[in-house]
FILUM-95073 format. One record per residue (C-alpha): residue in one letter; x negated, z, y negated; residue number from 1. Coordinates in nm, 2 decimals. Example, Ala and Ser with C-alpha at 12.3 -4.5 7.8 and 13.67 -1.06 7.14 Angstrom:
BEGIN
<pt type="A" u="-1.23" w="0.78" v="0.45" seq="1"/>
<pt type="S" u="-1.37" w="0.71" v="0.11" seq="2"/>
This chain:
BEGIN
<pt type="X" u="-1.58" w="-27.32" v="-7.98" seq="1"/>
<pt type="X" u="-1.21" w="-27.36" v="-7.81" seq="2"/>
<pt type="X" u="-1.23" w="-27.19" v="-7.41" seq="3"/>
<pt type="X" u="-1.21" w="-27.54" v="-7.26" seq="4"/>
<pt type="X" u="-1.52" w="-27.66" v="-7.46" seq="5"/>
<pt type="X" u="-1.70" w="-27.36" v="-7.33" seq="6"/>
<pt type="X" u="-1.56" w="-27.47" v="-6.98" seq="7"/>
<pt type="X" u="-1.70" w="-27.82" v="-6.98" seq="8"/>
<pt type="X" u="-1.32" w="-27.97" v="-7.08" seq="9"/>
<pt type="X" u="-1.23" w="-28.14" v="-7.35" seq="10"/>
<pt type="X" u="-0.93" w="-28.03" v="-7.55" seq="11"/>
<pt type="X" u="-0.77" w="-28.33" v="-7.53" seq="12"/>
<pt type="X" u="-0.77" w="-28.40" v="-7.18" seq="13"/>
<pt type="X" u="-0.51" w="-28.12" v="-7.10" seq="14"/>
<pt type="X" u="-0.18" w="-28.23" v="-7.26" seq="15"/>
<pt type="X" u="0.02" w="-28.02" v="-7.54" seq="16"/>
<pt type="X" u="0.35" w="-27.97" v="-7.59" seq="17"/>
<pt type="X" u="0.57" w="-27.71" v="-7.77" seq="18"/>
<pt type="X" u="0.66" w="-27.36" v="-7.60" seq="19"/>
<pt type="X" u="1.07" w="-27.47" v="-7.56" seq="20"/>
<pt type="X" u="0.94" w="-27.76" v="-7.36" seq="21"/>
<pt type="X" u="0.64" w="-27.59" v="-7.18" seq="22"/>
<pt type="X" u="0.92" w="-27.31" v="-7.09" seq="23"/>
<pt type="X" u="1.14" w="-27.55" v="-6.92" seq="24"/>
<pt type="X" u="0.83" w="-27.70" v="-6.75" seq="25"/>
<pt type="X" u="0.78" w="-27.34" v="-6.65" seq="26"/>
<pt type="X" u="1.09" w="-27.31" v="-6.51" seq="27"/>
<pt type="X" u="1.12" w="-27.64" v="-6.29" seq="28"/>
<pt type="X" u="0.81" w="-27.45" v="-6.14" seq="29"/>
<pt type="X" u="0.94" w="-27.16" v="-6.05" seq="30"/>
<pt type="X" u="1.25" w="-27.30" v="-5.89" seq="31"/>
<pt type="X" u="1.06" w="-27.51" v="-5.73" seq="32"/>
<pt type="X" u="0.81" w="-27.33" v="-5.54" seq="33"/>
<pt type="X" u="1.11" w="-27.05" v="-5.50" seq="34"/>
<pt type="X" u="1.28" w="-27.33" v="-5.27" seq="35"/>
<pt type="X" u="0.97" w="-27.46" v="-5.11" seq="36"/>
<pt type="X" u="1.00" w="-27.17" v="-4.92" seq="37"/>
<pt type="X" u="1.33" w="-27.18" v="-4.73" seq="38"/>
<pt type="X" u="1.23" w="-27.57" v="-4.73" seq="39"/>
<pt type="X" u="0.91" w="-27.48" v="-4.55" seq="40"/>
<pt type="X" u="1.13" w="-27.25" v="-4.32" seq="41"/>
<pt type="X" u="1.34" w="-27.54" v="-4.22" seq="42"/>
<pt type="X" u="0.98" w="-27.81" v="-4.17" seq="43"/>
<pt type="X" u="0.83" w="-27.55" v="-3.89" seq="44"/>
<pt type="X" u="1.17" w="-27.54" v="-3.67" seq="45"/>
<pt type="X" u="1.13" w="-27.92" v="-3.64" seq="46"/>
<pt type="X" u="0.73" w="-27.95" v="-3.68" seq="47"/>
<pt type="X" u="0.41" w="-27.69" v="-3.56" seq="48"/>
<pt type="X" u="0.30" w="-27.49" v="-3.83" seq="49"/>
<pt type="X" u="-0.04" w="-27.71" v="-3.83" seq="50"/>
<pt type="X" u="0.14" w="-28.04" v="-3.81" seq="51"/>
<pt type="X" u="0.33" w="-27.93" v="-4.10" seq="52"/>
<pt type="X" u="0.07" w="-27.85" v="-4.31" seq="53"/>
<pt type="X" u="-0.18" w="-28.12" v="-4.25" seq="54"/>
<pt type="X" u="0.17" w="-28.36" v="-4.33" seq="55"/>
<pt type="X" u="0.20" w="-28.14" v="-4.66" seq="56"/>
<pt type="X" u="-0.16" w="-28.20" v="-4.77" seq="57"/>
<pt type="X" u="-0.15" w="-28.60" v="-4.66" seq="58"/>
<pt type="X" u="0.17" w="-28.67" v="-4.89" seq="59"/>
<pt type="X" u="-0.01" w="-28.45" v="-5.16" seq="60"/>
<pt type="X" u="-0.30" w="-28.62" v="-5.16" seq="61"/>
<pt type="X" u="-0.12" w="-28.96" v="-5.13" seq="62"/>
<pt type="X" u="0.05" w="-28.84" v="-5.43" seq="63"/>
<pt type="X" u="-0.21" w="-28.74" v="-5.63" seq="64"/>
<pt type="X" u="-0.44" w="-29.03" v="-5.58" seq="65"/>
<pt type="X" u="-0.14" w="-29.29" v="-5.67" seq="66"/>
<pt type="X" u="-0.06" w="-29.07" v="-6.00" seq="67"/>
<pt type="X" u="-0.43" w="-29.07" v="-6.12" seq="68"/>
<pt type="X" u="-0.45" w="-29.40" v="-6.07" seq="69"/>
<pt type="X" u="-0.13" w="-29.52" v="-6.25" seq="70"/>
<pt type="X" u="-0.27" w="-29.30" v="-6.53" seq="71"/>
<pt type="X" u="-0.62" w="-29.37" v="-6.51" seq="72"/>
<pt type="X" u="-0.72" w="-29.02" v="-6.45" seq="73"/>
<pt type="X" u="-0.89" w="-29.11" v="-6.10" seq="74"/>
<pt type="X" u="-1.23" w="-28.98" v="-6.07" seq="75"/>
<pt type="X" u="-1.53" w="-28.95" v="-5.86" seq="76"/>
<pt type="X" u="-1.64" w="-28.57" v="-5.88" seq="77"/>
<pt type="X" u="-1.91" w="-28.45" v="-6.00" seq="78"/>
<pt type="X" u="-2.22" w="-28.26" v="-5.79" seq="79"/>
<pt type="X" u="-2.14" w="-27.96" v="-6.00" seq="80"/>
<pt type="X" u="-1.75" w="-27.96" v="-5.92" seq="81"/>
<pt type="X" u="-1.75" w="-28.03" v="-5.56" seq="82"/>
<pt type="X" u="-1.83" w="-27.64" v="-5.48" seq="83"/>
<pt type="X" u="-1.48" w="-27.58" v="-5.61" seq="84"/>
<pt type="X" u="-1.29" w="-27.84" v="-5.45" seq="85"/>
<pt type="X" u="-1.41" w="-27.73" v="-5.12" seq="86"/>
<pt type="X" u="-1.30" w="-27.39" v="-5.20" seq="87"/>
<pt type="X" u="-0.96" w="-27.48" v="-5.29" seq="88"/>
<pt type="X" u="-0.93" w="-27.73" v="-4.99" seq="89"/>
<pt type="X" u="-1.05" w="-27.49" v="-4.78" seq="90"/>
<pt type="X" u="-0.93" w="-27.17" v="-4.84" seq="91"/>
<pt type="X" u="-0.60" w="-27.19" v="-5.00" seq="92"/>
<pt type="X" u="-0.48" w="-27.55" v="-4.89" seq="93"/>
<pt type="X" u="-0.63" w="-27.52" v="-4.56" seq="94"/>
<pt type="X" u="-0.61" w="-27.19" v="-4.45" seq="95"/>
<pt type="X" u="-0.37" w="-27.03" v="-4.70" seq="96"/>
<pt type="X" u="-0.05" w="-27.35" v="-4.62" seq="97"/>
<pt type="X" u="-0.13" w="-27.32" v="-4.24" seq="98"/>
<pt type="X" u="-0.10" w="-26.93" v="-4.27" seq="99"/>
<pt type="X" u="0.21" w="-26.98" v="-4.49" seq="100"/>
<pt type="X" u="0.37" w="-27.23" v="-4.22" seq="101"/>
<pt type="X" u="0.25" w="-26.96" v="-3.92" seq="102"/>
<pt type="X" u="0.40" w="-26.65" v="-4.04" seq="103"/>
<pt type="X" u="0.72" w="-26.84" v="-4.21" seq="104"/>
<pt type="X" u="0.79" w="-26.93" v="-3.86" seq="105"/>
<pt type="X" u="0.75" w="-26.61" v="-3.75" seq="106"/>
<pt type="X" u="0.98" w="-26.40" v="-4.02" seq="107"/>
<pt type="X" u="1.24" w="-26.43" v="-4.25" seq="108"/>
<pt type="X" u="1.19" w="-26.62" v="-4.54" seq="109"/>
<pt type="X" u="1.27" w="-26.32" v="-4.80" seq="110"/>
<pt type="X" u="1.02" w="-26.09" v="-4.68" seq="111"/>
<pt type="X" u="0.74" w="-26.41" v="-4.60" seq="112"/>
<pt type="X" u="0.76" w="-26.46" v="-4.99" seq="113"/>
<pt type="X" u="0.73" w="-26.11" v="-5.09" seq="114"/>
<pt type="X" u="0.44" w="-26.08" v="-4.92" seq="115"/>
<pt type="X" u="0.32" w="-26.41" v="-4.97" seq="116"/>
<pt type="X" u="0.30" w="-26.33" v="-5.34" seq="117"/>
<pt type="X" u="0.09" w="-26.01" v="-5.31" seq="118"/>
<pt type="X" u="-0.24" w="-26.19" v="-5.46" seq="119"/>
<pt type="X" u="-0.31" w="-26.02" v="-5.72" seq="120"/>
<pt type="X" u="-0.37" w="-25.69" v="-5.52" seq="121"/>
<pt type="X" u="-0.64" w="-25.83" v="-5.35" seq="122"/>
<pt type="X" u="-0.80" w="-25.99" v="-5.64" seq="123"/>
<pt type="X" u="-0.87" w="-25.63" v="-5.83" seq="124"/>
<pt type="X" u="-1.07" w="-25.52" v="-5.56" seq="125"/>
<pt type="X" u="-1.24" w="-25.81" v="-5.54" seq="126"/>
<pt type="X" u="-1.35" w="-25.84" v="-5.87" seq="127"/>
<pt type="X" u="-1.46" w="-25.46" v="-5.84" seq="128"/>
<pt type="X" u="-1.66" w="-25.56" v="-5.52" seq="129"/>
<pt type="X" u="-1.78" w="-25.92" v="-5.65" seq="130"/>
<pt type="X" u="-1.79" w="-25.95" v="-5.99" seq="131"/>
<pt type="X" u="-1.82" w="-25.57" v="-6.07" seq="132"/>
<pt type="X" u="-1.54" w="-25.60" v="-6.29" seq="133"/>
<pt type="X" u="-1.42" w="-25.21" v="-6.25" seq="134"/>
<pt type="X" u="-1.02" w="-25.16" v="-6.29" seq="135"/>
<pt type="X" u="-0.85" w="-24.96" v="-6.52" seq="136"/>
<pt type="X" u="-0.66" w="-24.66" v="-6.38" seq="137"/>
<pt type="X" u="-0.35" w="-24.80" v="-6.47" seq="138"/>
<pt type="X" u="-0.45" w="-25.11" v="-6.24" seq="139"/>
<pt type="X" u="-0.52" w="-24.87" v="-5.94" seq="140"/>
<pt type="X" u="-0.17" w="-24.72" v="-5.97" seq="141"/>
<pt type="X" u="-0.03" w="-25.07" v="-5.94" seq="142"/>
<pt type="X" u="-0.23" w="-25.11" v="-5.65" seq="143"/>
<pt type="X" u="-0.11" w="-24.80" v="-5.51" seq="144"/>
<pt type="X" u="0.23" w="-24.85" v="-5.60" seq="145"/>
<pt type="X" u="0.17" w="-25.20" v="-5.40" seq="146"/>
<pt type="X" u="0.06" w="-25.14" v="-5.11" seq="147"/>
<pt type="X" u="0.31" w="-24.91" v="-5.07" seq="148"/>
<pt type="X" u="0.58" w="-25.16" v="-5.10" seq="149"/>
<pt type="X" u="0.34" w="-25.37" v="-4.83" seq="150"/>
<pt type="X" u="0.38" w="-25.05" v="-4.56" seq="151"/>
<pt type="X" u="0.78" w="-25.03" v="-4.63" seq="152"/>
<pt type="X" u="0.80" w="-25.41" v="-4.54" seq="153"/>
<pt type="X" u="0.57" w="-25.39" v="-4.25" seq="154"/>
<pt type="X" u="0.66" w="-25.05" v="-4.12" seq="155"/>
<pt type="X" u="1.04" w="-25.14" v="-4.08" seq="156"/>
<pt type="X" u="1.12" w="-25.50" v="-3.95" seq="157"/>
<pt type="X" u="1.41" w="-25.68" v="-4.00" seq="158"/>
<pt type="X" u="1.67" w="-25.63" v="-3.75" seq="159"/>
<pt type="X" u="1.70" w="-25.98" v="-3.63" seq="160"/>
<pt type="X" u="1.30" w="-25.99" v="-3.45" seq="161"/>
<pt type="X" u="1.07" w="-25.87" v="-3.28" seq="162"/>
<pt type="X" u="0.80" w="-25.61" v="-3.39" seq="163"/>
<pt type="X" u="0.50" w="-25.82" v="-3.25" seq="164"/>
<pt type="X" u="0.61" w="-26.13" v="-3.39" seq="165"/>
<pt type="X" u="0.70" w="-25.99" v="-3.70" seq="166"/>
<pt type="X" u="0.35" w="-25.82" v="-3.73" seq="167"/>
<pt type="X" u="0.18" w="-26.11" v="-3.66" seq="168"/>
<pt type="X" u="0.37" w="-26.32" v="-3.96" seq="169"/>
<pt type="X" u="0.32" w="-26.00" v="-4.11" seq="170"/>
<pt type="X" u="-0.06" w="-26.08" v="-4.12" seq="171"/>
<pt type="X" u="-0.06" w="-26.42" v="-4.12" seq="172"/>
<pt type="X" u="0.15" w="-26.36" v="-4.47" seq="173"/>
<pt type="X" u="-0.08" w="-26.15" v="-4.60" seq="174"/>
<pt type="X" u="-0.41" w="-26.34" v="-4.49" seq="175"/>
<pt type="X" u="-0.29" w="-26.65" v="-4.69" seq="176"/>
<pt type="X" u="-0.27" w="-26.45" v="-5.01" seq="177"/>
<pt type="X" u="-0.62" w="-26.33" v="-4.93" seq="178"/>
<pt type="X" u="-0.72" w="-26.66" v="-4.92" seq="179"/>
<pt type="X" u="-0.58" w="-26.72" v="-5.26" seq="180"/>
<pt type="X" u="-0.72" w="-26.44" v="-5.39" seq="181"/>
<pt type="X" u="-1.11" w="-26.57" v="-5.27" seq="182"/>
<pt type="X" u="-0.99" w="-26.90" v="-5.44" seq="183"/>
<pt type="X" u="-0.94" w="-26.69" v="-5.79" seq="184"/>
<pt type="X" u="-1.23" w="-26.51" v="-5.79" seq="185"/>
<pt type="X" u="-1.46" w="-26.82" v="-5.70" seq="186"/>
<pt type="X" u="-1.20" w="-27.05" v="-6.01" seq="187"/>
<pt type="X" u="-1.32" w="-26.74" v="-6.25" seq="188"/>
<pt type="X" u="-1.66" w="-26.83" v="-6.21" seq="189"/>
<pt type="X" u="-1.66" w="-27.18" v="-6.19" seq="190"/>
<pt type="X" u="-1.76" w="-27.41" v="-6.48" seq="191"/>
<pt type="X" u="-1.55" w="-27.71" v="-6.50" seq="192"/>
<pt type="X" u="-1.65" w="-28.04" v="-6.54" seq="193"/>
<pt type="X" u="-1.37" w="-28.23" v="-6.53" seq="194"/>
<pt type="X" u="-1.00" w="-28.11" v="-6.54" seq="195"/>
<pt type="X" u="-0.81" w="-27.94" v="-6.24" seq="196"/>
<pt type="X" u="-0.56" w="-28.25" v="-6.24" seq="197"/>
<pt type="X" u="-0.83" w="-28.51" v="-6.21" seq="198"/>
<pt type="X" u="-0.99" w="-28.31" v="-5.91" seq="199"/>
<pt type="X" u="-0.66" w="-28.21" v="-5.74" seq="200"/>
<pt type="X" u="-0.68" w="-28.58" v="-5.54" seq="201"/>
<pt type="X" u="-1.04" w="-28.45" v="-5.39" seq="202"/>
<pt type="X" u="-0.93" w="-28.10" v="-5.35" seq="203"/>
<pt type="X" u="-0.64" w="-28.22" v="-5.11" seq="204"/>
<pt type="X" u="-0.83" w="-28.47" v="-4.93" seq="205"/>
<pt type="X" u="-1.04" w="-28.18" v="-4.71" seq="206"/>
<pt type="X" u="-0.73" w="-27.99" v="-4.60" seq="207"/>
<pt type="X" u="-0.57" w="-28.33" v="-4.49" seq="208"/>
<pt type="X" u="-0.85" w="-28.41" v="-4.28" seq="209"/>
<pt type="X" u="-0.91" w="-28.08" v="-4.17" seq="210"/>
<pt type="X" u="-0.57" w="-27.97" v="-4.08" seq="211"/>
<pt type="X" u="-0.51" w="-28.32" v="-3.91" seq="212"/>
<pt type="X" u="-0.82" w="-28.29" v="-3.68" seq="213"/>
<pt type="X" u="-0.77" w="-27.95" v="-3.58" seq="214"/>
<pt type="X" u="-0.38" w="-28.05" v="-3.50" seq="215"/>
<pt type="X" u="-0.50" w="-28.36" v="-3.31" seq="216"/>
<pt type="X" u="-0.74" w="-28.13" v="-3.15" seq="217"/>
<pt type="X" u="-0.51" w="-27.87" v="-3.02" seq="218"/>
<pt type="X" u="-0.15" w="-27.97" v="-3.01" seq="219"/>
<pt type="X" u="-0.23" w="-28.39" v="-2.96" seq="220"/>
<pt type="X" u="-0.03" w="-28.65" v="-3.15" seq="221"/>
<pt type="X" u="0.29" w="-28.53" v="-3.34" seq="222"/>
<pt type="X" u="0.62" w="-28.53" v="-3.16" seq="223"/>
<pt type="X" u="0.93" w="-28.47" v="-3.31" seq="224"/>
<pt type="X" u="1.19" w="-28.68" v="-3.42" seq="225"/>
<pt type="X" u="1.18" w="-28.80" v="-3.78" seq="226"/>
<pt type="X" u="1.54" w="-28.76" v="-3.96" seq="227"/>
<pt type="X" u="1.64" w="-28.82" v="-4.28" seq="228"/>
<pt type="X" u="1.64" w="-28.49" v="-4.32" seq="229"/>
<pt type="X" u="1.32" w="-28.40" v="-4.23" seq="230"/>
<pt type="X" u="1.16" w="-28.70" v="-4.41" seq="231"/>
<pt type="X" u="1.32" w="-28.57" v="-4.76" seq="232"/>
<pt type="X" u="1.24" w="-28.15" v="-4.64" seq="233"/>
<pt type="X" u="0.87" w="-28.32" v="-4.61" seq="234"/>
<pt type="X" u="0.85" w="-28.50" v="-4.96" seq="235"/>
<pt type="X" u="0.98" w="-28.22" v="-5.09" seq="236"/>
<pt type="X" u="0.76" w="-28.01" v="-4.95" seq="237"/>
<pt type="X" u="0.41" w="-28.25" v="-5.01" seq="238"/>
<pt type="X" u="0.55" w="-28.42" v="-5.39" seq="239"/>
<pt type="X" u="0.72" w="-28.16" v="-5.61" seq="240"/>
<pt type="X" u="0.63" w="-27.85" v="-5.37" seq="241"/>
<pt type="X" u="0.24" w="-27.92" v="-5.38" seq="242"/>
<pt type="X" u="0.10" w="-28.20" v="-5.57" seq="243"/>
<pt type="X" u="0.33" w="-28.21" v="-5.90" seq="244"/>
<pt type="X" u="0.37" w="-27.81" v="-5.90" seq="245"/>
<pt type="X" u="-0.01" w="-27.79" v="-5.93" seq="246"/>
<pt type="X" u="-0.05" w="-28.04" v="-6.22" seq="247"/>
<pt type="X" u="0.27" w="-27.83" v="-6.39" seq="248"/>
<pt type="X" u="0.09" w="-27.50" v="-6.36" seq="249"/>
<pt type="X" u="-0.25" w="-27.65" v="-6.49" seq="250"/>
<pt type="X" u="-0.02" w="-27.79" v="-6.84" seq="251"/>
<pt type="X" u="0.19" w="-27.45" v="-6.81" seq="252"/>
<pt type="X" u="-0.11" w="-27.24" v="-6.83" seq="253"/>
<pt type="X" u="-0.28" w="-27.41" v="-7.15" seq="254"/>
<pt type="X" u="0.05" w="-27.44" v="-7.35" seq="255"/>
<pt type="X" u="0.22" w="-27.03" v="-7.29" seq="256"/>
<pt type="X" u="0.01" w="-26.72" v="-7.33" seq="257"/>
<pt type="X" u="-0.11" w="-26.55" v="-6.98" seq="258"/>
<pt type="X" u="0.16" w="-26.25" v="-7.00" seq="259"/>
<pt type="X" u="0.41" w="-26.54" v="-7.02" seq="260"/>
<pt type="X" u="0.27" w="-26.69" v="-6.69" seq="261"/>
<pt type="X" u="0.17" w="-26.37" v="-6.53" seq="262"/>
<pt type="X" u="0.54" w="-26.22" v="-6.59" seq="263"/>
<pt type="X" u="0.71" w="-26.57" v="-6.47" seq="264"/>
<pt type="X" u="0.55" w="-26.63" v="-6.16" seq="265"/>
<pt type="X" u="0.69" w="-26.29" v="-6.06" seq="266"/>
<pt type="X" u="1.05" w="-26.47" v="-6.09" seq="267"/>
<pt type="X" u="0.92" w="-26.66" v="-5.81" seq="268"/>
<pt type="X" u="0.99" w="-26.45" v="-5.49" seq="269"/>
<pt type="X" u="1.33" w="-26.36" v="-5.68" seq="270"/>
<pt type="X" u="1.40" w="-26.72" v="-5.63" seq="271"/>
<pt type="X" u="1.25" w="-26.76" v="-5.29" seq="272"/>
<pt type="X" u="1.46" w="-26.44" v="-5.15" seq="273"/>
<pt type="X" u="1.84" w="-26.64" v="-5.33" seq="274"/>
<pt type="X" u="1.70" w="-26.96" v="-5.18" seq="275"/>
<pt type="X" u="1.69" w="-26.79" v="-4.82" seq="276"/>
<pt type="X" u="2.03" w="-26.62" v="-4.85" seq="277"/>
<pt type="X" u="2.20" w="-26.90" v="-5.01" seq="278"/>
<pt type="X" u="2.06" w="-27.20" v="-4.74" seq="279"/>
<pt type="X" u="1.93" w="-27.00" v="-4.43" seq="280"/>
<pt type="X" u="2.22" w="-26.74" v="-4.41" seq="281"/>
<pt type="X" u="1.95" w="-26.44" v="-4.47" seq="282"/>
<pt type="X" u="2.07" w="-26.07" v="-4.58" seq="283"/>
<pt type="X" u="1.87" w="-25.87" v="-4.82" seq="284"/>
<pt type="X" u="1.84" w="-25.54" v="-4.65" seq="285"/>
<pt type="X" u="1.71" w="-25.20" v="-4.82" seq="286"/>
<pt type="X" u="1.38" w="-25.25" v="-4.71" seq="287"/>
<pt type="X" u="1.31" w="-25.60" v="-4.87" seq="288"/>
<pt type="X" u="1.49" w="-25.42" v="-5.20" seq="289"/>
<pt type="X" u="1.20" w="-25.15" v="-5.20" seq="290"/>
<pt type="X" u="0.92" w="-25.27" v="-5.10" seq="291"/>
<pt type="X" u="0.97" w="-25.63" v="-5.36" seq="292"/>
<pt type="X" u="1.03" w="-25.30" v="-5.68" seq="293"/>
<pt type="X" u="0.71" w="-25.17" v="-5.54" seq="294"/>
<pt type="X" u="0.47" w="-25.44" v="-5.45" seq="295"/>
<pt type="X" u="0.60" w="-25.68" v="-5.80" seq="296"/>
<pt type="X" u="0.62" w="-25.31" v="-5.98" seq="297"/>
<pt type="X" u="0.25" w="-25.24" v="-5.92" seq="298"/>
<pt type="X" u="0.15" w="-25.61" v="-5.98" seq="299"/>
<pt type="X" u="0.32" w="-25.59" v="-6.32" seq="300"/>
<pt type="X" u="0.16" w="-25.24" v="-6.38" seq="301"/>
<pt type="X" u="-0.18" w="-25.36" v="-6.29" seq="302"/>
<pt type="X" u="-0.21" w="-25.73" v="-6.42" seq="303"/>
<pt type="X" u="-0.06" w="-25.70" v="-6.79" seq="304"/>
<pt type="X" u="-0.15" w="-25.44" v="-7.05" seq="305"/>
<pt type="X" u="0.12" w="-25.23" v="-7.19" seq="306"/>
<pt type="X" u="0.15" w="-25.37" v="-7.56" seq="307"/>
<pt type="X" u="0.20" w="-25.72" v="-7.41" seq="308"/>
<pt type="X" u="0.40" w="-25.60" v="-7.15" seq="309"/>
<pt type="X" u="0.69" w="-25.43" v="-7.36" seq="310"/>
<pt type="X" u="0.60" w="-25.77" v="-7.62" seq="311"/>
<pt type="X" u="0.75" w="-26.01" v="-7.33" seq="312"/>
């Protein structure tokens, strides 16, 4: 029996393609969510970090919902699924793009990413503390080697801020991959009814609702002036940035091996770091050098076994 019987999906409900194609795919992702950064960077000078995210999650949703209906894919959940769409709505759209938003607006863009890709850190502990899934020594030195890279980036702010603002992005940063981490331990142990594309509509309904109450709640209606400019940073942002990157990933990972993935995402902060020099004017100090060849370093270390390591 293939995995996605076992899982409760049927084989042909995820679409197939060849690797050339699902590499490009791959790709398009990468840039992609590398960009959405500097993108986001430019949303929360013109929008509040919850205003911004609630608008992220509405055109996602909007998105989603008019996709699954022009392909028939649109679904009412089932009892047994709605435990994980509340975990992804909650924790990683909810709190983990508000977080994102906060501490973008609080530091520069090349260190936000670094640290906003430090997931897989949190998710070996865990699984050791959860799921008593013990780690591998070679996946404690990656740890080490990590968190290491975390302290450098911390411990020595960028030139152009101030420590206390810096240290609270700092934490926001981190909190929002912690909140991704929660979301891949609770995925692991989920079995899924129907396919991660066909719940993504439901998944960023919560979040929209959420984030838009609690806005309304504390900051009152949105005021800001919409530009052209903004309007397309916002699409950008909710469309390719959210909802289509999400379906992408879900096709990338059943059509490429999980090294492929695992190494590629990696590519992602690279991209992210260019983006910010490239639009925002950033500089890549020494700092940002060592602490990205520690923290990605130890992730590499820790996630992928050594055969299939030196194999991609």
């Amino acid at each position: 029996m293939s995995p996605c019987r076992k899982k409760g999906i049927e084989e042909n409900s995820l679409p197939r393609m060849n690797k050339r194609t699902a590499i490009a795919l791959f790709a398009i992702v990468i840039l992609t969510w590398g960009l959405n950064w500097t993108v986001i960077k430019l949303i929360v000078n013109e929008i509040s970090p919850l205003w911004s995210s609630a608008f992220r999650c509405i055109i996602a949703a909007a998105t989603a919902l008019a996709v699954q209906c022009a392909t028939r894919q649109f679904i009412i959940p089932q009892k047994r699924d709605i435990p994980v769409i509340l975990l992804i709505g909650i924790f990683n759209m909810t709190i983990g793009s508000f977080c994102i938003a906060a501490g973008v607006q609080l530091t520069p863009v090349g260190r936000s990413v670094v640290l906003g890709y430090t997931t897989p850190l949190w998710v070996t502990p865990g699984a050791w503390l959860f799921l008593r899934e013990r780690p591998p020594l070679r996946r404690l030195i990656g740890i080490a080697a990590g968190m290491c890279g975390i302290f450098v980036l911390c411990g020595i702010p960028s030139p152009d801020q101030e420590h206390g603002s810096a240290m609270l992005g700092y934490a926001l940063l981190l909190l929002s991959a912690l909140s991704w981490a929660i979301v891949i331990l609770g995925v692991r142990a989920h079995v899924w009814l129907s396919t991660p594309f066909q719940l993504l509509f439901w998944q960023t309904l919560p979040p929209s609702v959420l984030l838009s109450a609690l806005a309304f709640w504390l900051e009152g209606a949105p005021s800001f002036s919409l530009s052209p400019a903004l309007v397309l940073l916002l699409a950008y942002c909710g469309i390719p940035g959210t909802a289509l990157a999400y379906w992408a990933m879900t096709v990338i990972n059943a059509n490429l091996p999980a090294t492929t993935t695992s190494l590629g995402v990696l590519a992602t902060p690279v991209v992210g770091i260019l983006g910010a020099v490239v639009f925002l004017g950033e500089s890549v100090d020494i700092p940002l050098i060592a602490a990205s060849c520690l923290i990605f370093g130890g992730i590499a270390i820790g996630t992928i076994p050594p055969r299939e390591r030196s194999a991609s």
